[in-house]
FIDOBA-817110 format. One record per residue: x, y, z of N, C-alpha, C in turn; residue in one letter. Coordinates in steps of 0.1 Angstrom, whole numbers, plus 5000, padded with zeros to 4 digits. Layout:
# FIDOBA-817110
XYZXYZXYZA ...
# end
This chain:
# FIDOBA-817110
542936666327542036686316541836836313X 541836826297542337036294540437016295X 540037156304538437166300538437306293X 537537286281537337386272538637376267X 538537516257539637556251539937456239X 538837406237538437356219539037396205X 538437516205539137606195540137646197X 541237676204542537706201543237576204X 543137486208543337356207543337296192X 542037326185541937306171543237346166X 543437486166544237586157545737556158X 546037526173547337466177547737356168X 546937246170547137136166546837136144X 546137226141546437276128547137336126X 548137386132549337466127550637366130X 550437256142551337116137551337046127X 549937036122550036966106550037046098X 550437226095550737226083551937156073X 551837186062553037166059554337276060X 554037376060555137476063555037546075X 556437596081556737626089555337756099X 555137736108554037826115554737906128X 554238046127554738106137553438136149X 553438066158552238116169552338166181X 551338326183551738346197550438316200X 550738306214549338286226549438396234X 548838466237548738566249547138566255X 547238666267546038686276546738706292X 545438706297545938706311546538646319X 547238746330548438656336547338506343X 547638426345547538296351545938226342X 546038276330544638186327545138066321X 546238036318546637876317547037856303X 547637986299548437956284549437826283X 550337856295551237736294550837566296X 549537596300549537446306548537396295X 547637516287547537466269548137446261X 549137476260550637456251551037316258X 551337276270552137176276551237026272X 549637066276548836956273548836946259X 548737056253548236996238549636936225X 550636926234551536886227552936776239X 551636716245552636656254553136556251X 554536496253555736466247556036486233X 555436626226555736656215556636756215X 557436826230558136966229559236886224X 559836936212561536906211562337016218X 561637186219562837226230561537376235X 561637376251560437446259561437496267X 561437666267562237766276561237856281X 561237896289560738026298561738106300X 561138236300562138326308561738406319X 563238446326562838426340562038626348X 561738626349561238756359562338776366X 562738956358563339006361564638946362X 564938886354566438826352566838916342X 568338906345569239016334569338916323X 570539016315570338946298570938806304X 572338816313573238696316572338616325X 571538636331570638536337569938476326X 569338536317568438456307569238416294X 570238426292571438326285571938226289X 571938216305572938086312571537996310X 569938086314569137976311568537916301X 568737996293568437906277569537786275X 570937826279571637686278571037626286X 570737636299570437496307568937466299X 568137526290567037476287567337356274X 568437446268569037356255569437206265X 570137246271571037106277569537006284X 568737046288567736986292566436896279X 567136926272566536916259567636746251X 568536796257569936666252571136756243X 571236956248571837016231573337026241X 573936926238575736956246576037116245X 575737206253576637326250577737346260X 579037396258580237416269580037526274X 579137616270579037756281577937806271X 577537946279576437996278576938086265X 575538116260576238216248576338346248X 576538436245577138596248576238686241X 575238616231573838746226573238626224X 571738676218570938606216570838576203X 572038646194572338566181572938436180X 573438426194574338326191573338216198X 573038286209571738146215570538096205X 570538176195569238116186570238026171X 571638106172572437986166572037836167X 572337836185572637726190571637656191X 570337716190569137646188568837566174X 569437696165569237636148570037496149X 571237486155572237386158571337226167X 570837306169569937156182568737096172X 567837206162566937176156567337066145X 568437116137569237056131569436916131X 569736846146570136746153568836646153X 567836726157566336666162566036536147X 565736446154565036346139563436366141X 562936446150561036506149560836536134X 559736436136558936526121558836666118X 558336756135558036846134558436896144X 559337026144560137036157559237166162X 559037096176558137216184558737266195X 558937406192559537466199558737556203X 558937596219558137656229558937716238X 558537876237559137966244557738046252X 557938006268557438116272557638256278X 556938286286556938456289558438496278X 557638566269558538596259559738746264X 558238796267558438926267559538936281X 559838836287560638886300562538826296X 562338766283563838796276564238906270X 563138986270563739136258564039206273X 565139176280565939296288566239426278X 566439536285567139636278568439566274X 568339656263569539636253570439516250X 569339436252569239296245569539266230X 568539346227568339346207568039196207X 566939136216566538986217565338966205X 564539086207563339126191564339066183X 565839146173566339146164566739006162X 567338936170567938836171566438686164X 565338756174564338616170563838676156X 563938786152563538836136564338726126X 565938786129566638696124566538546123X 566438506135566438366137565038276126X 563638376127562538366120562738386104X 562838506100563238536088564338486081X 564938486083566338406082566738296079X 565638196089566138066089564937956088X 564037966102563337876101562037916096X 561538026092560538026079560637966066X 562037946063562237876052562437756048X 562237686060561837536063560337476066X 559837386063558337316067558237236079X 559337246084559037156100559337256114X 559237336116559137406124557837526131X 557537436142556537486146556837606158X 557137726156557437806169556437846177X 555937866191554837916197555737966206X 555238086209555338176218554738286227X 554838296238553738266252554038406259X 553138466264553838546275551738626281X 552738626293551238726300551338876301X 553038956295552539076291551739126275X 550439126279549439116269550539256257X 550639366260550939496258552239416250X 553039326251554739376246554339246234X 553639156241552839046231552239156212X 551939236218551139316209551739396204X 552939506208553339576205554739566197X 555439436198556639426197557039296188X 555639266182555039126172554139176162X 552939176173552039186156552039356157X 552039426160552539626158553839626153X 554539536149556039526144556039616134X 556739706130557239786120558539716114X 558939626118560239606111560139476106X 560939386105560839236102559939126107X 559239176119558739076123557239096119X 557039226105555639276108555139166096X 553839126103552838986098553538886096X 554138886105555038726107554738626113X 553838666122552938576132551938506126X 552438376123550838326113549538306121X 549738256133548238266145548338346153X 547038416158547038516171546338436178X 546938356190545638326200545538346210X 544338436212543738526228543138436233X 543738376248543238286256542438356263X 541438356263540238426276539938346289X 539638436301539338366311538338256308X 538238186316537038096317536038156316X 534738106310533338126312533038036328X 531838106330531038046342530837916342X 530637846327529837706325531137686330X 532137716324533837636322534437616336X 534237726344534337716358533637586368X 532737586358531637496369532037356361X 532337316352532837206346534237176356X 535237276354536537246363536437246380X 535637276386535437246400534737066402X 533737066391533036976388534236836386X 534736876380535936756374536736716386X 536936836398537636806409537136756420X 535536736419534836696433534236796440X 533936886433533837026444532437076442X 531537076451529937136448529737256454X 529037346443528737456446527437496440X 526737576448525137626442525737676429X 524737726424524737836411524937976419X 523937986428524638146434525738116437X 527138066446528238036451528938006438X 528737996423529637976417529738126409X 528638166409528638346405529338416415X 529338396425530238496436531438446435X 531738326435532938286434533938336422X 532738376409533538426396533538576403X 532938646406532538756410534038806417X 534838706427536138746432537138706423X 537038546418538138556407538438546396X 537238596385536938576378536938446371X 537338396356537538296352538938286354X 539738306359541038246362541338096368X 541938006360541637906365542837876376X 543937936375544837886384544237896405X 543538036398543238086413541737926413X 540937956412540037806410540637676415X 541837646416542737536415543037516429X 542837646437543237666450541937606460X 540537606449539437516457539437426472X 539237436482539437316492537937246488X 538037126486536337016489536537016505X 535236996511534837006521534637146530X 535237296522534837386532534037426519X 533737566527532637646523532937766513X 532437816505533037926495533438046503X 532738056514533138236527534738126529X 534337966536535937936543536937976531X 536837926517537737916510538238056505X 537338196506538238336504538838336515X 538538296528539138346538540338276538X 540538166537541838136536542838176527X 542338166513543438196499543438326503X 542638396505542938586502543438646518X 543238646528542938676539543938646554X 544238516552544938436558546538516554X 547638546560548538616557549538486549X 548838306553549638206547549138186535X 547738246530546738186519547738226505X 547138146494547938086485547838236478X 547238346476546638436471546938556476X 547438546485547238646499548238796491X 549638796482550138866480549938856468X 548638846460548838806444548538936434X 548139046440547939166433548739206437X 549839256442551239306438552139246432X 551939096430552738996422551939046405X 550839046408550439086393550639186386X 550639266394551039376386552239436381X 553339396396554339406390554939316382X 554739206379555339086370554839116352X 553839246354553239346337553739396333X 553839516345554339666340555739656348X 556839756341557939816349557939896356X 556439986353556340106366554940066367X 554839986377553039976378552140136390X 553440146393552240266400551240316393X 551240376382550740506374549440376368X 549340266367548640156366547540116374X 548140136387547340086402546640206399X 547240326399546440426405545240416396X 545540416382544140436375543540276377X 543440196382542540106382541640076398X 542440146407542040186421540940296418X 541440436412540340516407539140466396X 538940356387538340316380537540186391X 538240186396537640046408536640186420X 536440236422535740386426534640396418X 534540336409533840466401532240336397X 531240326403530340226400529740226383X 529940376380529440356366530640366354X 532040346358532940366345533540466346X 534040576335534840736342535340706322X 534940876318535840896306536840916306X 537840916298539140986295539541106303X 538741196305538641306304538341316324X 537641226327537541196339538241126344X 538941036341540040966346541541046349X 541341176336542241266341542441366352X 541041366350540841476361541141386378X 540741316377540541236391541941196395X 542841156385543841096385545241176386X 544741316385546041426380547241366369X 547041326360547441266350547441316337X 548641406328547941486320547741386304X 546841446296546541416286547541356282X 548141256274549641236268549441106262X 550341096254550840976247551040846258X 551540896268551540846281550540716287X 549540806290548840776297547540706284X 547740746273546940616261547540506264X 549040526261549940336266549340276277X 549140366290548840336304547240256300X 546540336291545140246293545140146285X 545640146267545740036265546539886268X 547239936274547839836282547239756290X 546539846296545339766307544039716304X 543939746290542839716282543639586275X 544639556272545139456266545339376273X 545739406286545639266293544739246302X 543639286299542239236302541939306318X 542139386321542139466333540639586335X 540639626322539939776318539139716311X 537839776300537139786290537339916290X 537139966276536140076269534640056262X 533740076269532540056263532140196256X 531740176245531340276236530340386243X 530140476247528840596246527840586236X 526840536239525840536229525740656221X 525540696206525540786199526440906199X 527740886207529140976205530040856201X 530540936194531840886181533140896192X 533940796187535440816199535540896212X 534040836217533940846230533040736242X 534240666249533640576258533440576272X 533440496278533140476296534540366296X 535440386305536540286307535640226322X 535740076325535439996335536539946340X 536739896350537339826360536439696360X 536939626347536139466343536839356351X 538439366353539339236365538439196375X 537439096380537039046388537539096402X 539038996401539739026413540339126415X 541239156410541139356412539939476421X 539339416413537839486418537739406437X 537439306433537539226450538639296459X 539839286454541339346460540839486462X 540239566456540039726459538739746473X 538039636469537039656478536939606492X 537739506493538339426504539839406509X 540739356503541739356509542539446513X 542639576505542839666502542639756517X 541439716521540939796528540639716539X 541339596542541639506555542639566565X 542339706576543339726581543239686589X 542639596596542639516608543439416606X 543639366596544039226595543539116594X 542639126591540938996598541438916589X 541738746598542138666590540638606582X 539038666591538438626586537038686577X 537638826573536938946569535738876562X 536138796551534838766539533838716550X 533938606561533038596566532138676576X 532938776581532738856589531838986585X 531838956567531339076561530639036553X 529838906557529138846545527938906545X 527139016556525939026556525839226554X 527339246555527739366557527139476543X 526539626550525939666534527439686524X 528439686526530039726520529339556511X 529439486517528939346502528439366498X 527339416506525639436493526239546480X 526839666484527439736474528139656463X 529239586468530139516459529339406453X 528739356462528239266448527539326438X 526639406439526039506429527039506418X 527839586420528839606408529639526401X 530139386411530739266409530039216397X 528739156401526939116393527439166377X 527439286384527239336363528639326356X 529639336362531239306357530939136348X 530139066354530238896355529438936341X 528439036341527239006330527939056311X 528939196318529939216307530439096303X 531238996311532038916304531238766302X 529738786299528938686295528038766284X 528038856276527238926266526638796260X 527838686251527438606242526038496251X 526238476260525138366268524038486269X 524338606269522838706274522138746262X 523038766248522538716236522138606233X 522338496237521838366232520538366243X 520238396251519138386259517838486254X 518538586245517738656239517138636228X 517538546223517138466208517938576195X 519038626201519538726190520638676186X 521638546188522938556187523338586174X 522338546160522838596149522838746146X 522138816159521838946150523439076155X 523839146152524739226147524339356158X 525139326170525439416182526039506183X 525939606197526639696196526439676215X 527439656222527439686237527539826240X 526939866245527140066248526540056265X 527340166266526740266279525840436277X 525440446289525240596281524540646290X 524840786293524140856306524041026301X 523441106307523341226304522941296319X 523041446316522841526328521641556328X 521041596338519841696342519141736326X 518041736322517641766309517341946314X 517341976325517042116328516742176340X 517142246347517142306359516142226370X 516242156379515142136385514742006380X 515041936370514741806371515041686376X 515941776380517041586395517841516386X 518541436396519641356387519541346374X 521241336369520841266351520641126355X 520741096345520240926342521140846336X 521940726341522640646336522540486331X 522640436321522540296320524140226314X 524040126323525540066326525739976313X 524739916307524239806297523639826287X 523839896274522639846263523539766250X 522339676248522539596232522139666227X 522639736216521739826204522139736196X 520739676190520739586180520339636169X 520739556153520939616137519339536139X 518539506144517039516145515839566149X 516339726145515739816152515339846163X 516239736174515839756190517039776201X 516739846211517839836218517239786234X 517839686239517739626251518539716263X 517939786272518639806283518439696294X 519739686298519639566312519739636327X 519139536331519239576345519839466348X 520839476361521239366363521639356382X 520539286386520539306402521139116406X 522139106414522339016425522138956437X 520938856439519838816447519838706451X 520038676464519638506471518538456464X 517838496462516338456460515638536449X 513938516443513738526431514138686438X 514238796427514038926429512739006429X 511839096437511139176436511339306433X 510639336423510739526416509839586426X 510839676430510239776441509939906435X 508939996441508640116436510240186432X 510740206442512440316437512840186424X 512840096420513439976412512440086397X 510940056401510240086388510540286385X 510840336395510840486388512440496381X 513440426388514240436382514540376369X 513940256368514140206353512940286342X 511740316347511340426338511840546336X 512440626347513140766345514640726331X 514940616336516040566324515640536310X 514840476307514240436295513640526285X 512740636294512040756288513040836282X 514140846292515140976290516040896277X 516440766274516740746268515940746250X 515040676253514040656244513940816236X 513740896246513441066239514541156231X 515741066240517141116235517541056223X 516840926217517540876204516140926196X 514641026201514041046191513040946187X 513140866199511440766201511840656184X 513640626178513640546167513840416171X 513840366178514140216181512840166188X 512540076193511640026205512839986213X 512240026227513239996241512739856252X 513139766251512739686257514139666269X 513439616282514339606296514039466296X 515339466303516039296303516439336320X 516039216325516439216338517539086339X 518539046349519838976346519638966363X 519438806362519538816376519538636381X 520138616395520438476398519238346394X 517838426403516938296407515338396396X 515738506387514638546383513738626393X 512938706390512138786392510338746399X 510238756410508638716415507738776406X 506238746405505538846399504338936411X 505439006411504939086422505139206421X 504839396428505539436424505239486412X 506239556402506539576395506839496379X 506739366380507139266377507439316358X 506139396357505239376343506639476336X 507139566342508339656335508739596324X 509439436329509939376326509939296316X 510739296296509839226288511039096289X 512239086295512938946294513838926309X 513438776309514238796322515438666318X 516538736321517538596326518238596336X 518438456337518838376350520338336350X 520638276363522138206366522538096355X 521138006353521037896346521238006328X 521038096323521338126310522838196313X 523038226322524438276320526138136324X 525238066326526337926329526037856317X 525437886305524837756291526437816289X 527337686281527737736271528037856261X 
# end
């Protein structure tokens, strides 16, 4: 059973009943289940489904397009010698097909453009040329390099530019969606254990899939991540290299951005990174911003200037733990469940989960219709002698004259505002409040599992949400 994934399910299945030919890519992150939405939502509808292979040469990914044609029923006597001739051979198969509507599915796209391929040129042609100019051809095409999806389709300068009639960005799971697909498989978890659980793998559903019923959320990291046989155990060198062709220069900046609790500018990431300013090193971030690795959250009140994050769930988990398993502890997560190195990481984990839930933290606010802006924003010392500057990781600056800062703490139990809790969220608010010129009203939003006691400091606080608003829908 496909859970969620409604709307691009819709759009899929409306671009099989147009009447004229549709061109669709799907991209997003590696393993969030592009292919197995494509496979469900058109099952026994593929007339011909190829993948290409990692890190196969052009002649590896030619012999397997024939075996994909021949797997399909297309007689070929040998493989073809370019990809003009393989997308011949395909016009030649389509030709044959009596489908109403011939659905043709190609995945990981981007791991057929070998060098000097000219495999782009060939599917331009094959598109432009041929099957745009027919009404029964439905092409979808798949891949998890978010970056070559983007760059070498819809950034096309040449033939293939606005060719793509759908763009669809599969996003990880939401929390609800998580708890639906565990749910569907037998599997019970608190509300806190299904937050920590996103907290290491994010909404990824493949990693989710690896679930055991009957152990415990500590047993089940220790196995999949930890264990040297666990299903997971080598999956961030598999990921990264299966993206980029030089992932070093990639790791490094997301290992240094995985450091940094509040984000890092451009300008800091250079510095940290010894990496100079360049054309370079833009590819390097949007890339990593394209395939869902990074954010850029805007600076409140500077123009083309942001905070880059380290938003990857697991990544962040891999930086903070595995990474730094030099013992080898087959059973670290549990070993370090009470450890302050967790209390830190979850801190940071917490608010990663709360970025990639804005829409539930706006709908809990009673604002979803109103016209947002996510920002960061920090400043130095206002003047010799006044102590730290002041940072906030979270604001909604809303088109209703208000801007919400969040706090966002991760807690077994309800939370208590402690004295250091209340000077720090007033030293933040004031300095903020003075710095935009006392024009908004500043209201604090607390973000948290089981809610807040009233105890304490309680009163700071003008909204609280819970585990239960960030799992709605």
């Amino acid at each position: 059973m496909l859970i969620g994934r409604n709307r691009e399910k819709k759009e899929l299945l409306e671009a099989y009943e147009a009447e004229e030919s549709r061109f669709v890519a799907v991209y997003g992150r590696r393993r969030v289940g592009k292919t197995y939405l494509i496979r469900q939502t058109f099952k026994g509808k593929l007339t011909f489904s190829h993948s290409g292979q990692a890190k196969g040469t052009m002649a590896e990914q030619l012999y397997g397009w024939r075996s994909s044609l021949s797997d399909a029923g297309y007689k070929a006597d040998r493989s073809p010698k370019s990809w003009l001739e393989a997308f011949d051979m395909l016009k030649d198969f389509i030709r044959q097909s009596s489908s109403e509507k011939k659905v043709i599915f190609i995945d990981e796209l981007p791991w057929l453009d070998t060098p000097k391929s000219k495999f782009v040129n060939a599917l331009e042609f094959f598109w432009n040329g041929w099957a745009s100019g027919r009404d029964d051809v439905l092409l979808i095409v798949c891949g998890s390099a978010t970056s070559w999806i983007i760059n070498k389709l819809f950034k096309n300068h040449g033939g293939l530019h606005n060719r793509v009639t759908n763009r669809i960005y599969l996003q990880p799971f939401t929390l609800n969606e998580c708890q639906q697909y565990i749910l569907q498989r037998g599997i019970s978890l608190s509300l806190y254990d299904i937050i920590e659980c996103y907290m290491v793998m994010g909404g990824v559903p493949f990693y989710w899939s690896f679930l055991e019923r009957g152990k415990s959320l500590a047993q089940n990291i220790d196995d999949l991540f930890f264990s040297p046989y666990g299903k997971l155990y080598n999956e961030f060198e598999e990921l990264y290299r299966s993206l980029f062709h030089h992932p070093d220069n990639y790791i490094s900046i997301v290992k240094t951005l995985g450091e940094a609790t509040g984000g890092m500018t451009r300008e800091e990431i250079i510095s940290k990174c010894h990496i100079t300013s360049s054309g370079t090193l833009t590819t390097i971030l949007e890339d990593l911003e394209n395939c869902g690795f990074i954010r850029n959250t805007p600076s409140y009140g500077l123009k083309n200037q942001g905070v880059y994050r380290l938003i990857d769930n697991f990544t962040l988990f891999y930086q903070k733990f595995m990474r730094e398993n030099k013992n080898n502890d087959e059973k670290l997560w549990s070993h370090s469940y009470l450890s302050s190195k967790h209390k830190a990481w979850v801190g940071l984990a917490f608010e990663r989960v709360c970025f990639q839930h804005i829409r539930q933290i706006k709908q809990a606010l009673g604002i979803s219709g109103v016209v947002t802006t996510i920002c960061s924003w920090r400043t130095g010392p206002s003047e010799p002698g006044a102590g730290d500057g002041a940072q906030i990781d979270m604001l909604i600056d809303r088109a209703d004259n208000m801007v919400n800062i969040c706090e966002m703490k991760f807690s077994d139990e309800k939370y208590t505002l402690s004295l250091d809790d209340h000077e720090k969220i007033a030293n933040r608010s004031n300095r903020f409040a003075k710095s935009i010129g006392y024009k908004k009203s500043v209201n604090i939003v607390m973000v948290t599992v089981f809610g807040i006691t009233k105890k304490g400091y309680w009163s700071d606080v003008h909204n609280i949400i819970t585990a239960e608003d960030l799992l709605k829908e």
